[in-house]
N, C-alpha and C positions, 0 to 999 in steps of 0.2 A: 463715379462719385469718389472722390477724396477721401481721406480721415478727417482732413481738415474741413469739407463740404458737410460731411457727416454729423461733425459734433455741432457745425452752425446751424445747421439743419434742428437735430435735434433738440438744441438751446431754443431756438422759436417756437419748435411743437411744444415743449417744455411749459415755457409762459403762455401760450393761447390756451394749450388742453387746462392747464391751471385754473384759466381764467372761464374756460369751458365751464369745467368741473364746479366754478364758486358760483357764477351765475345759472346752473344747467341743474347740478345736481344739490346741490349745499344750500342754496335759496329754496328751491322748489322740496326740500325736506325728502328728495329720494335717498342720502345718505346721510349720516351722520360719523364724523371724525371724534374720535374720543383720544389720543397722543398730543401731548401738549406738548412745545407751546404753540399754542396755535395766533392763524393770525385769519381775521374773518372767518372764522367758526373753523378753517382747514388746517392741521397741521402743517408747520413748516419744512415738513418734508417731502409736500408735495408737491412742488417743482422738482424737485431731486428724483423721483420717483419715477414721474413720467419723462422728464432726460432720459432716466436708464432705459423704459419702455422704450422710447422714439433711436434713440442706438440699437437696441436691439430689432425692432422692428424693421430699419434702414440696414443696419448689417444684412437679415436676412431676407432683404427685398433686393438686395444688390446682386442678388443671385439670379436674381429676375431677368433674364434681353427681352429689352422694346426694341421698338425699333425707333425713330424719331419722335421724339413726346412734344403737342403743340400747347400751350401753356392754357387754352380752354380745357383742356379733356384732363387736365392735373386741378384748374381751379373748381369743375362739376364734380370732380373726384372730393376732393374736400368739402366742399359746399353739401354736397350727400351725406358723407357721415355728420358734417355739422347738423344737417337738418332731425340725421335719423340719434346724433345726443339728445337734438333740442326733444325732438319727441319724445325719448324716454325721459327725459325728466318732467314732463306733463303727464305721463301716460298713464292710467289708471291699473294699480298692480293688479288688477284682476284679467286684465290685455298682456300681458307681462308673453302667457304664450304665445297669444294668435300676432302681437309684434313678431316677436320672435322668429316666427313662420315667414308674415312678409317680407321683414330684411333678408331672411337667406333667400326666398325667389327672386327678391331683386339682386343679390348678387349671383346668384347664378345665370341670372340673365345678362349681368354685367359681364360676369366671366365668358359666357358663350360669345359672345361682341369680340372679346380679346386673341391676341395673336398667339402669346405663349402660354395656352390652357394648362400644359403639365406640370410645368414650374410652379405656376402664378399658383395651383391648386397647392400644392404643396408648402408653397410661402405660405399662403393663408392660413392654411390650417395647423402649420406651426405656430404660428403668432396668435392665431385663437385659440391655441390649447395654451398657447405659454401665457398670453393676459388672462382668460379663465383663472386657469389655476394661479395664478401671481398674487392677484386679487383675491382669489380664494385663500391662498395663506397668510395674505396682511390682515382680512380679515379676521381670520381664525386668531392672528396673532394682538387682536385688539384694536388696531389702527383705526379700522371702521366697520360701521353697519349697514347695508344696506336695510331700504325700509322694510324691503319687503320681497326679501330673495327667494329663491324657488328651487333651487341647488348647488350643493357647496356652499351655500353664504351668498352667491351672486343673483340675481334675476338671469329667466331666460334669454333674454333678448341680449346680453352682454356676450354669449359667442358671434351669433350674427352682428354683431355692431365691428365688432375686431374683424371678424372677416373683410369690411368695406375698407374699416382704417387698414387693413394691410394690402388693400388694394390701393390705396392712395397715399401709401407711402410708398410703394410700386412705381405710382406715376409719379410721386413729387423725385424719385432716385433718377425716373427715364428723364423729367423736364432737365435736373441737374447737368445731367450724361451731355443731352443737347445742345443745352446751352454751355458748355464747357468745350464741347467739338466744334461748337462755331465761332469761337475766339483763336483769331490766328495763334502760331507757336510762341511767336514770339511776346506777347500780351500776357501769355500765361504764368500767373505767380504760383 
């Protein structure tokens, strides 16, 4: 993956997880933004925000070797954390841990499936200690609230949920890799 794949990359995760985040978490009253000026109850720094997360997350997923990524196993990758935002922001904060519990058994079951176990562990668990804590000092720094968090400022199910996004930032680096090997030399700008 490119700088230049990198930052397009991360400009799209940027506007979905945004739009995540207003209809996921901000409607369904799991957080509250308090940093003006805001625009639909979010601060307008929150595109900016998750850019820099999705750069960092793709930086250190490039770290990652697949092997040939087929564009299904990148869009169930996505479609899974989609599913396991949508559930936290339905989820009743007193599920907040036994969530918690099943997103990390599903990713560790996702990891066991995968080829580059040692890396990928190591990706992961950089990117969920670096969103934890990230999150934990905007919050601390007033940006927001969560409704109903459980450590540091954050709910538990937020290290397991970055676990999976940094599995799927993983695959959306290998579909990238892929599909930029199967464009002759000469096509390539």
């Amino acid at each position: 993956m490119t700088d230049r794949q990198l930052v397009v990359v991360a400009a799209v995760f940027a506007g979905f997880l945004t739009a995540c985040d207003q209809l996921i978490h901000v409607r369904t009253g799991t957080l509250v933004y308090h940093w003006g000026p805001q625009v639909w109850d979010q601060t307008i720094i929150v595109p900016m925000t998750f850019f820099l997360a999705g750069v960092a997350m793709l930086l250190v997923s490039r770290r990652v070797q697949q092997h040939e990524l087929r564009r299904r196993r990148a869009a169930l990758s996505l479609g899974l954390v989609i599913a396991a935002y949508l559930v936290s922001g339905l989820l009743d904060p007193d599920l907040a841990w036994p969530y918690a519990v099943v997103l990390l058994v599903v990713w560790v079951v996702r990891l066991v499936l995968r080829r580059e176990r040692g890396i990928a562990v190591a990706a992961c668990g950089a990117i969920a200690i670096g969103g934890v804590l990230g999150e934990s000092v905007l919050s601390a720094l007033g940006e927001f609230d969560y409704a109903a968090p459980d450590v540091v400022g954050v709910p538990w199910w937020l290290f397991p949920l970055y676990l999976h996004g940094a599995l799927a930032a993983a695959d959306v680096v290998a579909l990238v890799r892929s599909r930029a090997s199967a464009v002759p030399a000469g096509r390539r700008t």
